[in-house]
N, CA, C and O atoms as a printed pandas DataFrame, in Angstrom:
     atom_number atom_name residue_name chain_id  residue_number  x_coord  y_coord  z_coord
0              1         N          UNK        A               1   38.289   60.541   36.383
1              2        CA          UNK        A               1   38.446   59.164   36.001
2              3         C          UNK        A               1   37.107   58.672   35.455
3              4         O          UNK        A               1   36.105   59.260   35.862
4              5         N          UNK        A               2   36.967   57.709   34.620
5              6        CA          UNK        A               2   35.676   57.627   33.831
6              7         C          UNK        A               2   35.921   56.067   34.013
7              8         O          UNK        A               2   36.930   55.364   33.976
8              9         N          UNK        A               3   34.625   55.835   34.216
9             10        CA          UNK        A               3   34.276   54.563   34.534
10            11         C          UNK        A               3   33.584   53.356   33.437
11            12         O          UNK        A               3   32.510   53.309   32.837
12            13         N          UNK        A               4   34.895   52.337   33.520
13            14        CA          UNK        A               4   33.912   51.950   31.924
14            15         C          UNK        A               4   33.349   50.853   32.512
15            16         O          UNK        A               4   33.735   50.370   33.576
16            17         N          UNK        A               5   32.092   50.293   31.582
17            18        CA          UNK        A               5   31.070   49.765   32.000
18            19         C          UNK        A               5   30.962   48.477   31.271
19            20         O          UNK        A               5   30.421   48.460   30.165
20            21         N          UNK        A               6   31.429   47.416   31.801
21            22        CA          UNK        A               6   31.833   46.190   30.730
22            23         C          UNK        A               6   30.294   45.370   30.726
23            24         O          UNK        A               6   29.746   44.807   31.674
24            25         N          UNK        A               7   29.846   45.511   29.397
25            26        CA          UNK        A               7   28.859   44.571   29.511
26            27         C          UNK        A               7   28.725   43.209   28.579
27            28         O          UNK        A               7   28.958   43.140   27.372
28            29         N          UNK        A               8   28.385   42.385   29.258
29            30        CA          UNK        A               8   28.568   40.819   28.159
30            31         C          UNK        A               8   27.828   40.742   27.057
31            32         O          UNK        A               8   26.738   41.177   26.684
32            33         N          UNK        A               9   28.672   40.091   26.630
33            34        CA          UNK        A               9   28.558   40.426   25.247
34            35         C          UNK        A               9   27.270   39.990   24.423
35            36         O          UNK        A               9   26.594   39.045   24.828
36            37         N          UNK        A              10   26.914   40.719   23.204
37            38        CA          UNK        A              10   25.193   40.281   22.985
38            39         C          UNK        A              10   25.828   38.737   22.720
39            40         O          UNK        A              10   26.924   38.177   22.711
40            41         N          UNK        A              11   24.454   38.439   22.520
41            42        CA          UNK        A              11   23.876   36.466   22.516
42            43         C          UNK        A              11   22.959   37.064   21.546
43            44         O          UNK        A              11   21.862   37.542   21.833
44            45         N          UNK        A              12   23.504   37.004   20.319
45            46        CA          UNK        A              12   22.291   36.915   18.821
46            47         C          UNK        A              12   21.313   35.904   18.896
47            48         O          UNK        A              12   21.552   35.001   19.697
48            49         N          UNK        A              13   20.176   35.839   18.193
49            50        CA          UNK        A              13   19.328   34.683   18.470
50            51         C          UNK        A              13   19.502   33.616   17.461
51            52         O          UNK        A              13   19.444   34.153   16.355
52            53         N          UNK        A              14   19.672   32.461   17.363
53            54        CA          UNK        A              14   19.726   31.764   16.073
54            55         C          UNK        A              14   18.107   31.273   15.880
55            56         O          UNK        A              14   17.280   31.387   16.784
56            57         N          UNK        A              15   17.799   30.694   14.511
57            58        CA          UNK        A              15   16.643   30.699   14.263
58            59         C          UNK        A              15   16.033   29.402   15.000
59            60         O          UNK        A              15   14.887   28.973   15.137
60            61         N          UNK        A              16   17.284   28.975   15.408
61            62        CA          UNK        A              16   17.051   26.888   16.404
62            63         C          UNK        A              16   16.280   27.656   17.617
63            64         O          UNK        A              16   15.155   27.310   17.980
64            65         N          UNK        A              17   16.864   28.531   18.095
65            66        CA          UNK        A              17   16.070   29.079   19.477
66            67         C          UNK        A              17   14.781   29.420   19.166
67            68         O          UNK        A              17   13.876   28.823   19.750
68            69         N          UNK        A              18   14.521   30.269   18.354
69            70        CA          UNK        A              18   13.033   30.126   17.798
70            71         C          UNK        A              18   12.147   29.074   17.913
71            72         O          UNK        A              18   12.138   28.022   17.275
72            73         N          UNK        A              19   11.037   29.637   19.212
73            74        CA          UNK        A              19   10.035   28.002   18.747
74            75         C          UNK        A              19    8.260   29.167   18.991
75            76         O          UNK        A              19    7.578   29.875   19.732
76            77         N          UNK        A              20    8.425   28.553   17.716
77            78        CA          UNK        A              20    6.865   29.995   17.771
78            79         C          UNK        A              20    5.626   29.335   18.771
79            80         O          UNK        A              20    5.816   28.157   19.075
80            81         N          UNK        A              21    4.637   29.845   19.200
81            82        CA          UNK        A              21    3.745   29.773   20.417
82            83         C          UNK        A              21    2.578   29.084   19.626
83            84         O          UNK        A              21    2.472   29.322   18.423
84            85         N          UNK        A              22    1.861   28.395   20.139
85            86        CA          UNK        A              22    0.399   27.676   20.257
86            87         C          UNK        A              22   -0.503   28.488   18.671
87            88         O          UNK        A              22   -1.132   27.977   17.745
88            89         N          UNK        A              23   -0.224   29.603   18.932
89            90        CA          UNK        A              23   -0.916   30.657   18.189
90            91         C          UNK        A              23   -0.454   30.781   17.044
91            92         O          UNK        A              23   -1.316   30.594   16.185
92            93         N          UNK        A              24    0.290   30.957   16.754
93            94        CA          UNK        A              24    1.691   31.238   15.405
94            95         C          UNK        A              24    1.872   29.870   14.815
95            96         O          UNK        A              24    2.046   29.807   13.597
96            97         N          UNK        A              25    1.851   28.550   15.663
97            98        CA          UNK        A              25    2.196   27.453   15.017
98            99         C          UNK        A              25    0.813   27.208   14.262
99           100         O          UNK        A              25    1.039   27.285   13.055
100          101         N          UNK        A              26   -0.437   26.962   14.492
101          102        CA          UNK        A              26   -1.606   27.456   14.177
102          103         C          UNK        A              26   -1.741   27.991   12.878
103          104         O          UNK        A              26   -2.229   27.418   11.904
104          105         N          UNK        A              27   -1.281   29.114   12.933
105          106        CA          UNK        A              27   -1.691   29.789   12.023
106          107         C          UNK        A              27   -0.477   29.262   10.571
107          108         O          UNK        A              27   -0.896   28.978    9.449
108          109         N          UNK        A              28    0.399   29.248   10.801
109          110        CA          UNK        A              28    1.755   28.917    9.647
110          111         C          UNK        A              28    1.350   27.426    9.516
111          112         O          UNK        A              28    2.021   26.804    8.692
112          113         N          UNK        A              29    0.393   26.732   10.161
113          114        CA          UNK        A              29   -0.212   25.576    9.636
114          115         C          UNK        A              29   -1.092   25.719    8.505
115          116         O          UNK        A              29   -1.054   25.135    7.423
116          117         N          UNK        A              30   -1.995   26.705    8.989
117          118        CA          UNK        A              30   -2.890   26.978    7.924
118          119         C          UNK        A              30   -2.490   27.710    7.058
119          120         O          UNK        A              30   -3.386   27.695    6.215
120          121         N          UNK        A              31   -1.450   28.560    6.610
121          122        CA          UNK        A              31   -1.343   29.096    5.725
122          123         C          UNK        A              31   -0.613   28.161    4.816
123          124         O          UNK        A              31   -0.781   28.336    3.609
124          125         N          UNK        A              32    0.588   26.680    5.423
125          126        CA          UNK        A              32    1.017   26.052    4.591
126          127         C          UNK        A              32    0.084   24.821    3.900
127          128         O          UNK        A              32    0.202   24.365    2.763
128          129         N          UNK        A              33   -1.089   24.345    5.177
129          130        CA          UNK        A              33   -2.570   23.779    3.767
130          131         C          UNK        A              33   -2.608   24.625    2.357
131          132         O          UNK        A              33   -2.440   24.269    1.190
132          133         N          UNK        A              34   -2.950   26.120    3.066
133          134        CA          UNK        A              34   -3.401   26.681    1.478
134          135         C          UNK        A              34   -2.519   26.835    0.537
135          136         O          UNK        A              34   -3.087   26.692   -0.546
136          137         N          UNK        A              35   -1.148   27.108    0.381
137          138        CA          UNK        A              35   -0.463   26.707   -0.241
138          139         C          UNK        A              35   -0.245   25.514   -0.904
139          140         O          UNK        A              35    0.030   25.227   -2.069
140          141         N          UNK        A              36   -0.401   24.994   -0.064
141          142        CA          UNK        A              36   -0.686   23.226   -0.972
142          143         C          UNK        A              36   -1.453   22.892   -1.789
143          144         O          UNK        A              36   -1.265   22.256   -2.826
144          145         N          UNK        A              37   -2.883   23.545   -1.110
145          146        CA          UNK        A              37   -4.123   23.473   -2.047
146          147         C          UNK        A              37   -4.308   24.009   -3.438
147          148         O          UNK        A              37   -4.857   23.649   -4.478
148          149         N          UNK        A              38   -3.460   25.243   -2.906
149          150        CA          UNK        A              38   -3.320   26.335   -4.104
150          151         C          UNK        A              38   -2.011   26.038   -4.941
151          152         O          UNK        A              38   -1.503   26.726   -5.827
152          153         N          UNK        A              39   -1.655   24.976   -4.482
153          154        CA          UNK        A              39   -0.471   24.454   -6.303
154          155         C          UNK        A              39   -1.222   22.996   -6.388
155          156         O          UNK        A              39   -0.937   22.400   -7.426
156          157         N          UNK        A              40   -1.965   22.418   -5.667
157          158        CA          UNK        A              40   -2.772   21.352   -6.373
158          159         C          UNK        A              40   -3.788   21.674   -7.464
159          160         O          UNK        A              40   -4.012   21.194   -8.575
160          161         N          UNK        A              41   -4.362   22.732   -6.694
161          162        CA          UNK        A              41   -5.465   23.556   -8.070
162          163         C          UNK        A              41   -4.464   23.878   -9.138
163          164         O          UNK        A              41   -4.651   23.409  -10.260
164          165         N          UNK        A              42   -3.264   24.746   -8.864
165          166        CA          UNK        A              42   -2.925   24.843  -10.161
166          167         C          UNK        A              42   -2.490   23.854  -11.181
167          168         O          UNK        A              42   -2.524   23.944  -12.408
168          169         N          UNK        A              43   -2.082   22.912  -10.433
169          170        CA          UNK        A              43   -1.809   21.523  -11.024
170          171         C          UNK        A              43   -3.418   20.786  -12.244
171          172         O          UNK        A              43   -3.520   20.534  -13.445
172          173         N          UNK        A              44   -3.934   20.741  -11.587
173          174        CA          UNK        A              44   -5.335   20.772  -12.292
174          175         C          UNK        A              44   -5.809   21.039  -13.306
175          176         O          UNK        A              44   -6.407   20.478  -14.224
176          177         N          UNK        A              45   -5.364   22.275  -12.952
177          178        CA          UNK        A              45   -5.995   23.192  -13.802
178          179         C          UNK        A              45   -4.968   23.060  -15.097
179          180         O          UNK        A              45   -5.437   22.992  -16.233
180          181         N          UNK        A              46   -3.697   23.031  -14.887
181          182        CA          UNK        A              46   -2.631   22.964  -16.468
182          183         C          UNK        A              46   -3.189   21.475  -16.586
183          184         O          UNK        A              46   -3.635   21.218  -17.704
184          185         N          UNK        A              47   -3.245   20.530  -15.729
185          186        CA          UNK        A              47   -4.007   19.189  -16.207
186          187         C          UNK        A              47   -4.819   19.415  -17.567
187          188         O          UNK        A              47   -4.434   19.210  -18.718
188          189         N          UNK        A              48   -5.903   19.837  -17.166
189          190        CA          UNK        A              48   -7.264   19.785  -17.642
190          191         C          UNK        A              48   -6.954   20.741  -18.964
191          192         O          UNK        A              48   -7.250   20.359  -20.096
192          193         N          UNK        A              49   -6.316   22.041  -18.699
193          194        CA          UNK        A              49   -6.194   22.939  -20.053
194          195         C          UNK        A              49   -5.342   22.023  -21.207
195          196         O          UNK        A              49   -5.484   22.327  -22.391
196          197         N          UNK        A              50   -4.654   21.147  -20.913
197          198        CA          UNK        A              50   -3.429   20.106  -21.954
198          199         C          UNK        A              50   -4.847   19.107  -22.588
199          200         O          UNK        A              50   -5.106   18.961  -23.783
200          201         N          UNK        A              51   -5.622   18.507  -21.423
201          202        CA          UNK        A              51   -6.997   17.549  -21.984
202          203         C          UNK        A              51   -7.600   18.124  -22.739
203          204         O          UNK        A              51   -7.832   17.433  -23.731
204          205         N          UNK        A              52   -8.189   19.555  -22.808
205          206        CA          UNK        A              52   -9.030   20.043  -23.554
206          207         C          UNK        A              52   -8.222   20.143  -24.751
207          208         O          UNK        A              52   -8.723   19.566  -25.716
208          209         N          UNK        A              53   -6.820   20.865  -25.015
209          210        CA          UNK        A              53   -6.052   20.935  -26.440
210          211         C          UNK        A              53   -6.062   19.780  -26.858
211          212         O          UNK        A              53   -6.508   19.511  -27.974
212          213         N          UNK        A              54   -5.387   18.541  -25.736
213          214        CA          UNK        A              54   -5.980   17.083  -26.706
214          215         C          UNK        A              54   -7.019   17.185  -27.357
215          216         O          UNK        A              54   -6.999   17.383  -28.572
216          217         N          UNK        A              55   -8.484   17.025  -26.427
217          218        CA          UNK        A              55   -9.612   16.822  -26.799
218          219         C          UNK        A              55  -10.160   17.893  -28.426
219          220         O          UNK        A              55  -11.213   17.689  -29.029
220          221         N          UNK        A              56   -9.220   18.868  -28.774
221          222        CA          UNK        A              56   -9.705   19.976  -29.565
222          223         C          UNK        A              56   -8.952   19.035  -30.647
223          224         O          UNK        A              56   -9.385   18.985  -31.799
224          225         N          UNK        A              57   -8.053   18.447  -30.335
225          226        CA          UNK        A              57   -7.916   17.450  -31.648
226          227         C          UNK        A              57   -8.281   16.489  -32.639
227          228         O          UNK        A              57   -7.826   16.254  -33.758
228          229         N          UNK        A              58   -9.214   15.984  -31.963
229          230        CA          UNK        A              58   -9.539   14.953  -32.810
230          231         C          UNK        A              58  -10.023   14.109  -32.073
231          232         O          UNK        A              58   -9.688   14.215  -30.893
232          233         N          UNK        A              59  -11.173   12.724  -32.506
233          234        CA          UNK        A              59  -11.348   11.684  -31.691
234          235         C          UNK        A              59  -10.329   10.898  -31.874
235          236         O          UNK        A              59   -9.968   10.202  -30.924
236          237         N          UNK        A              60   -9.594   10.824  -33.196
237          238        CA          UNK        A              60   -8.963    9.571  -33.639
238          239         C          UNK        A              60   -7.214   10.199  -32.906
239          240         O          UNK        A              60   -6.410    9.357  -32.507
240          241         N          UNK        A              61   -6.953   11.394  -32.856
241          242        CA          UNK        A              61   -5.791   11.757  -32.056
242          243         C          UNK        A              61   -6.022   11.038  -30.261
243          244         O          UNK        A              61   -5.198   10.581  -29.468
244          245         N          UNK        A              62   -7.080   11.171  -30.200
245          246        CA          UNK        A              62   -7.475   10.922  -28.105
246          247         C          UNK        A              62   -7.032    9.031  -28.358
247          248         O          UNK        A              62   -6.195    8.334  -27.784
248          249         N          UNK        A              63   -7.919    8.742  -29.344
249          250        CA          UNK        A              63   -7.343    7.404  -29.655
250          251         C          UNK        A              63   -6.199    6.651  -29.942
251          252         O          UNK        A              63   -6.185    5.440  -29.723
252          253         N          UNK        A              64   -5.244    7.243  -30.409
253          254        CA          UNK        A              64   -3.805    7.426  -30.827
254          255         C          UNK        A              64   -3.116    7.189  -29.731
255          256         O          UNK        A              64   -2.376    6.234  -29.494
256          257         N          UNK        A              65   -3.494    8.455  -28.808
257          258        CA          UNK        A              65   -2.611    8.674  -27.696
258          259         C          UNK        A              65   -3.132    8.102  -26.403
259          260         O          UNK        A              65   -2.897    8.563  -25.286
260          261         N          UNK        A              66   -4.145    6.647  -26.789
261          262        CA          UNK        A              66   -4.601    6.055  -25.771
262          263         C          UNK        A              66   -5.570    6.353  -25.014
263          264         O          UNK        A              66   -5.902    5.479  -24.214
264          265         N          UNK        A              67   -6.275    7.551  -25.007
265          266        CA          UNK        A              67   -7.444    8.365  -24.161
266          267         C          UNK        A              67   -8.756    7.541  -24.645
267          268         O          UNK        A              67   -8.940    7.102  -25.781
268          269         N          UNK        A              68   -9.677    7.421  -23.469
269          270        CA          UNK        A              68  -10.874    6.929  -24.183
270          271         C          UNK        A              68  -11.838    8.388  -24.236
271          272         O          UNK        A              68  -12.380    8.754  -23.194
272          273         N          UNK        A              69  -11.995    9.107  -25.383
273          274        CA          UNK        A              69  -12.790   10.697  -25.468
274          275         C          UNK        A              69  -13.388   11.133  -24.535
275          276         O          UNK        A              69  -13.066   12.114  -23.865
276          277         N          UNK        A              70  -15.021    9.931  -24.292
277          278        CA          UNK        A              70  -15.665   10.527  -22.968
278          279         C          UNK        A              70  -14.815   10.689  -22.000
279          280         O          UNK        A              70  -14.693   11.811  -21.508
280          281         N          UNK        A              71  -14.235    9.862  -21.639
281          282        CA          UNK        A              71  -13.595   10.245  -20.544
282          283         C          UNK        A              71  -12.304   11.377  -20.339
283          284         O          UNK        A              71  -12.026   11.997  -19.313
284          285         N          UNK        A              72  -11.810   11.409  -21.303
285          286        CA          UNK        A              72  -10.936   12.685  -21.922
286          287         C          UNK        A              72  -11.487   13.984  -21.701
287          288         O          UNK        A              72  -10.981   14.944  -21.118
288          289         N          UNK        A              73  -13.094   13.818  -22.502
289          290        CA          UNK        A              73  -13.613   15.272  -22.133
290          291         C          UNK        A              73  -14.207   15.471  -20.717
291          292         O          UNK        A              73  -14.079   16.472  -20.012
292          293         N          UNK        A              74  -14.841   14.398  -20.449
293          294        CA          UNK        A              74  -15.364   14.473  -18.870
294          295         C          UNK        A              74  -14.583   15.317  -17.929
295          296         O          UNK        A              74  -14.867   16.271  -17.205
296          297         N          UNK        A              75  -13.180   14.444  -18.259
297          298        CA          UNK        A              75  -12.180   14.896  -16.804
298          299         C          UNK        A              75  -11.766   16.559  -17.686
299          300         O          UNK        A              75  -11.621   17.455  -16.855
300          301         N          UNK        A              76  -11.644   16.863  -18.634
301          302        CA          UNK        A              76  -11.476   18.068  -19.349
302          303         C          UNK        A              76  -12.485   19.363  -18.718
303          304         O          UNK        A              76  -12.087   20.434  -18.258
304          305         N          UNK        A              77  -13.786   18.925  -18.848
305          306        CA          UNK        A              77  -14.743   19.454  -18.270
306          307         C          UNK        A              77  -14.415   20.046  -16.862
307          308         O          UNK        A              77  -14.437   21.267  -16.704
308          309         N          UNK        A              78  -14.163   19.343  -16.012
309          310        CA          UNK        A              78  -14.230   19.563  -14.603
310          311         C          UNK        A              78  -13.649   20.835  -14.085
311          312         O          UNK        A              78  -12.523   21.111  -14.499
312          313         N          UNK        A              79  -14.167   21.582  -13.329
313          314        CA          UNK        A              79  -13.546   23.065  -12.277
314          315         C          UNK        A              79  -12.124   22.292  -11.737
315          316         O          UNK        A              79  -12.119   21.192  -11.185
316          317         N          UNK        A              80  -11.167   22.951  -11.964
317          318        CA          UNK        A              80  -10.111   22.816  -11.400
318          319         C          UNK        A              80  -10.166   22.383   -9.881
319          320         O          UNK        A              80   -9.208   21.792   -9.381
320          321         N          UNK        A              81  -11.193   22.656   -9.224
321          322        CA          UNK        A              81  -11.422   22.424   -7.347
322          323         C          UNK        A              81  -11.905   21.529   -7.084
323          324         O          UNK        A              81  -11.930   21.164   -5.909
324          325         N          UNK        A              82  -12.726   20.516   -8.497
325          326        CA          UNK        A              82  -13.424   19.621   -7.905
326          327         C          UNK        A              82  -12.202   18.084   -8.284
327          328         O          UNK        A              82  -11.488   18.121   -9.286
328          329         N          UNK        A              83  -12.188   17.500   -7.815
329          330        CA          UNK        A              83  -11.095   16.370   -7.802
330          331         C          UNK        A              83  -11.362   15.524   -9.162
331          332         O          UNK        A              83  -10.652   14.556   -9.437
């Protein structure tokens, strides 16, 4: 005679039960700053590359389209990191 062995049934985990630790929350903090940071820079940066094609246009185009130049090229100028 063979003995069967009833066992209850699995309990899958859903991802709600999931609550990550002190350590893990931490860290998926900081990795979602840099992400942020790193599509604000890129943001910037297509900013500034569109200012400079303005700025390669013309003074009287920056004028046209409302830009005052210095300040067109100024902010054109700038490293994508610095604000």
């Amino acid at each position: 005679m063979t003995a069967h062995c009833f066992h209850p049934p699995v309990r899958f985990r859903r991802l709600s039960d999931y609550r990550p630790g002190a350590q893990t929350a931490a860290l998926l903090s900081r990795a979602h700053a840099a992400i942020d940071l790193a599509g604000l820079w890129l943001a910037r940066s297509r900013r500034r590359r569109t200012l400079t094609g303005i700025a390669a246009l013309g003074e009287h185009t920056m004028l046209d389209l409302g830009f005052d130049p210095d300040e067109l090229r100024a902010e054109a100028a700038k490293p994508f990191w610095r604000e």
